[in-house]
N, C-alpha and C positions, 0 to 999 in steps of 0.2 A: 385626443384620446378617444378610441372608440373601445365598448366594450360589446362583445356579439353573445348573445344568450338566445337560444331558441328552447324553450320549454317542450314536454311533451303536447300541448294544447297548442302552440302556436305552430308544430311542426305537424299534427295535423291538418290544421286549415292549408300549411305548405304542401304539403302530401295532395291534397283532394284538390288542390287550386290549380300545383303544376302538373299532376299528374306522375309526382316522384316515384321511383321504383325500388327505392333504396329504405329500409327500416327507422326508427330513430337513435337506434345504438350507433348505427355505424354510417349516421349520415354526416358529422362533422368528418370522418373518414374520404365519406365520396368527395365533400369538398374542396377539399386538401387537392387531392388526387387532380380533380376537375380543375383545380389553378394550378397545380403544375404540369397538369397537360397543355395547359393556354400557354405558361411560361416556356415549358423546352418547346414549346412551337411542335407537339406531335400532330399535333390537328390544325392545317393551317385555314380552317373556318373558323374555328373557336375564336375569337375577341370577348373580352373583358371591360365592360366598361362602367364609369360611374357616372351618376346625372344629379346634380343638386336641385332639390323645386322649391324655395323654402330654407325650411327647416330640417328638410327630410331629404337623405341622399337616397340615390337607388344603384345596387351595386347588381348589372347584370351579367349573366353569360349570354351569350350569344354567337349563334352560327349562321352566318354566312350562305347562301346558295345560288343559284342563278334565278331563283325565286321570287325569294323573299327574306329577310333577318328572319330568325328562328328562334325565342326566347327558351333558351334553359332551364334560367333559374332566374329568380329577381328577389334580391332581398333587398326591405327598406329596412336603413338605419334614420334614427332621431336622433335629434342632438340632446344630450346630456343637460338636463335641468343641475342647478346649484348642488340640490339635494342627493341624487346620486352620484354626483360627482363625488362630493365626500362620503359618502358612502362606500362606493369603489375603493375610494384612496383609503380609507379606514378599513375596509379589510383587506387588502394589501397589506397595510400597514402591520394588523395584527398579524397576519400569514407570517410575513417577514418576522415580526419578534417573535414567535411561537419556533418559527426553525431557526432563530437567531439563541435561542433559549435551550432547544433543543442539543443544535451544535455544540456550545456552551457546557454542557452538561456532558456530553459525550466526551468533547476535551477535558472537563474534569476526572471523568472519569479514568479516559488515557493516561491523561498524566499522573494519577493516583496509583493507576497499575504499572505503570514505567517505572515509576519512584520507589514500586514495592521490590519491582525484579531487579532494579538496579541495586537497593538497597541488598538484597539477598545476592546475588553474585560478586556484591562488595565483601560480604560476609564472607563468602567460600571461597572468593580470590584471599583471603588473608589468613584463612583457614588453611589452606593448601598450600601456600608460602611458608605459614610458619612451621608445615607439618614438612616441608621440602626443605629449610634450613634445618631441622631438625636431624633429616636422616643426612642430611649431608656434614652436618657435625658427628652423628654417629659416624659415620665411613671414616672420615680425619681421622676420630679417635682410632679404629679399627687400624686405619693404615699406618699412624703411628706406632702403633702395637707390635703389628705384624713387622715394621721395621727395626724397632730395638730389639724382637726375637730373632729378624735376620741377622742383624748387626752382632746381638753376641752369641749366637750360631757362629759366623761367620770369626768372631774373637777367641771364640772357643778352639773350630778348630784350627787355627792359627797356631795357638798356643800348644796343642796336640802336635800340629804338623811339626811345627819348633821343636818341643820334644823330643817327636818320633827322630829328627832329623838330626837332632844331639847324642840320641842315645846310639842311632845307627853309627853317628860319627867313632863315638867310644869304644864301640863295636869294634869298627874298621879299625882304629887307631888301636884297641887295645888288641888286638887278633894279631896284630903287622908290627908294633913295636916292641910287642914285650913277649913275642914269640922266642924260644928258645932254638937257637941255633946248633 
């Protein structure tokens, strides 16, 4: 496990030693940068190497020329005493439960406003159902209506028609047989 801290006071003395060009806001930027140029191989002097002496590794960049090696940058890392080790691990640790807590919390939250909205368009799905069986019993009733008024419209004039067609008959019948000759 390595952990890389460069403070502003130890990236001064970095600054004034290698003769860096880069600020301390945006030097973990340049480094970044500086190892993925060594990785896509843009710069085929650039090499990256590590040296153990000890206790202490030394992680250098370097270039390459028909020269001489050319040191970029050299940072030493230590190796991790007991004590920061747990240390380390114990803010992690908190990190992780703080946004494990976080998460947590936000999923209560979601779920608390899921269960409200659901609960409320459970309401107005039932609301709107009952209000939709409602008019559609009214129409029934309506359409029933409207058909026993067609149906004795329709008895009525029947029985007109009957009539008219009786009396015409007696009409005819009585105009033709009891006519005087």
């Amino acid at each position: 496990m390595t952990k890389f801290f460069v403070g502003e006071e130890e990236f001064s003395n970095l600054k004034r030693t290698l003769q860096l060009n880069c600020e301390f806001n945006k030097f973990h930027e340049e480094i970044v940068g500086l190892f993925e140029d060594v990785i896509r191989k843009e710069n085929q002097r650039l090499l990256i190497t590590f040296e153990l002496k000890g206790n202490d590794g030394f992680l250098r960049v370097v270039e390459n020329n028909q020269f001489r090696q050319l040191v970029h940058l050299e940072l030493v890392f230590h190796v991790a005493n007991d004590t920061t080790v747990k240390e380390y691990l114990a803010s992690e640790l908190k990190k992780l439960r703080q946004k494990h807590s976080k998460l947590d919390n936000q999923f209560k939250i979601t779920e608390d406003s899921l269960a409200r909205k659901l609960e409320k368009s459970e309401t107005e799905l039932r609301m709107v159902s009952e209000k939709l069986n409602e008019i559609g019993q009214q129409y029934e009733k309506q359409i029933t209506t409207l058909k026993m008024q067609y149906n004795n419209e329709i008895s009525t004039l029947r029985e007109k028609n009957t009539n008219n067609q009786q009396v015409q008959f007696f009409r005819f019948f009585h105009a033709n047989v009891f006519t005087p000759l």
